[in-house]
C-alpha positions as CSV (number, residue, x, y, z in Angstrom):
1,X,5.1,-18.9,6.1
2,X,5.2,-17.8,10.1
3,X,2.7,-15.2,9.1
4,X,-1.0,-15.3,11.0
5,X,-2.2,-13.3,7.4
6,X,-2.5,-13.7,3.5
7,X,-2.7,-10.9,1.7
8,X,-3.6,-11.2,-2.0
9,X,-4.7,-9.5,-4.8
10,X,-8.2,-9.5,-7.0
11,X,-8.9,-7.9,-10.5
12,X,-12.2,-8.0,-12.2
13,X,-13.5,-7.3,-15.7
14,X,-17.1,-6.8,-16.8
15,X,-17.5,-8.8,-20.4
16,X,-16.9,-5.7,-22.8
17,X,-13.1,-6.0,-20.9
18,X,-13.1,-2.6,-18.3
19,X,-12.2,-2.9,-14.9
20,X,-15.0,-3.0,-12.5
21,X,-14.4,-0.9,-8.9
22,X,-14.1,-2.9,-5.7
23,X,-17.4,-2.0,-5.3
24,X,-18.4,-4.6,-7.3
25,X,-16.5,-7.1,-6.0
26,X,-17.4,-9.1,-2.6
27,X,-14.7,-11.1,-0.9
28,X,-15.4,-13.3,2.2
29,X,-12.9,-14.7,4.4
30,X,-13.9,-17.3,6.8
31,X,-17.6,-16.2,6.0
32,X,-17.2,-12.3,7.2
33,X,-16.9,-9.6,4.5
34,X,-13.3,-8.6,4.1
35,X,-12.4,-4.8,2.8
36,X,-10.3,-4.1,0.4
37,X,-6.6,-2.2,2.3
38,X,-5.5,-1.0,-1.3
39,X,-6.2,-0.7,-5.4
40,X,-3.8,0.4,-7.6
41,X,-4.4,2.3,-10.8
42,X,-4.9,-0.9,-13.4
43,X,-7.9,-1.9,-10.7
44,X,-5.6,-4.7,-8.9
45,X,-7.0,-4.6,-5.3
46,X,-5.2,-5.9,-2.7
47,X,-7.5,-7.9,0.6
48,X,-5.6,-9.3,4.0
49,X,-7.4,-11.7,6.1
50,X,-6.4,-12.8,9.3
51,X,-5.7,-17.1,9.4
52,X,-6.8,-19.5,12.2
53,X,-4.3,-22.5,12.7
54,X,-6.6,-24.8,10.4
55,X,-8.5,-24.1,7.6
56,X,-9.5,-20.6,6.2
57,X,-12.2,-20.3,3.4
58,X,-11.8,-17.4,0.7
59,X,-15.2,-16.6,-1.2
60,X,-14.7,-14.2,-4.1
61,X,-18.3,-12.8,-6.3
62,X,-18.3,-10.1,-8.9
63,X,-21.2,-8.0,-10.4
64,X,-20.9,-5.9,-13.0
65,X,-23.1,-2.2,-13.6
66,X,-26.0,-4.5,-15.4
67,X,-26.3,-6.7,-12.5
68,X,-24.8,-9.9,-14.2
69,X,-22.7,-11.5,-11.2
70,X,-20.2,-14.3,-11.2
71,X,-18.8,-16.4,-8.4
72,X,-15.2,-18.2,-8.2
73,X,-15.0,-21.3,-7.0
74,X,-14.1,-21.2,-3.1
75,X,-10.5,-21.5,-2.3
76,X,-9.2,-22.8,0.9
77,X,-5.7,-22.1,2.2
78,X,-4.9,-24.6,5.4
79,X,-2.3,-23.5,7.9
80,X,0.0,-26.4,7.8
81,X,3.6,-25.1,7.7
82,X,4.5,-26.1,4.2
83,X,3.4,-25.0,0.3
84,X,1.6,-26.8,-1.9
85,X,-1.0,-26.0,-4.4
86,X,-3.5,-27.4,-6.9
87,X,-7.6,-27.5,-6.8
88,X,-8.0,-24.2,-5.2
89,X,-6.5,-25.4,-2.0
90,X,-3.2,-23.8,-0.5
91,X,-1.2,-24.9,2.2
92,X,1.7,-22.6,4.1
């Protein structure tokens, strides 16, 4: 991919199964806060982040109207020029 941004897509779910808002879900790209550019009707929300030419970091924490949060486990995409996949790291 020649592209200089990923775009990609988050849904969340509180434990009794409804949607939660993207106001209660914090992405980070590279360590800033990233805004969400779009959510559809089923709650899919859609984030771009700009890429630097190494490695980007993508840090994803949900809380739910009670408070109860959880954290994914950081993903990293590096900027190489070619796809491959597994452990939460992506390459393009």
């Amino acid at each position: 991919v020649s592209a200089s941004y990923r775009t990609f897509y988050v849904q969340a779910w509180d434990y009794q199964g409804n949607v939660l808002p993207s106001s209660s879900v914090e992405v980070l790209g590279n360590g800033q806060k990233l805004y969400s550019v779009s959510t559809d009707g089923e709650g899919i929300i859609a984030y771009r982040m700009e890429l630097t030419e190494t490695e980007n970091t993508v840090d994803i924490k949900v809380t739910d109207s009670e408070g109860w949060s959880y954290t994914l486990p950081q993903y990293r995409i590096i900027r190489r020029g070619r796809a491959a996949g597994r452990n939460g790291e992506y390459q393009y």
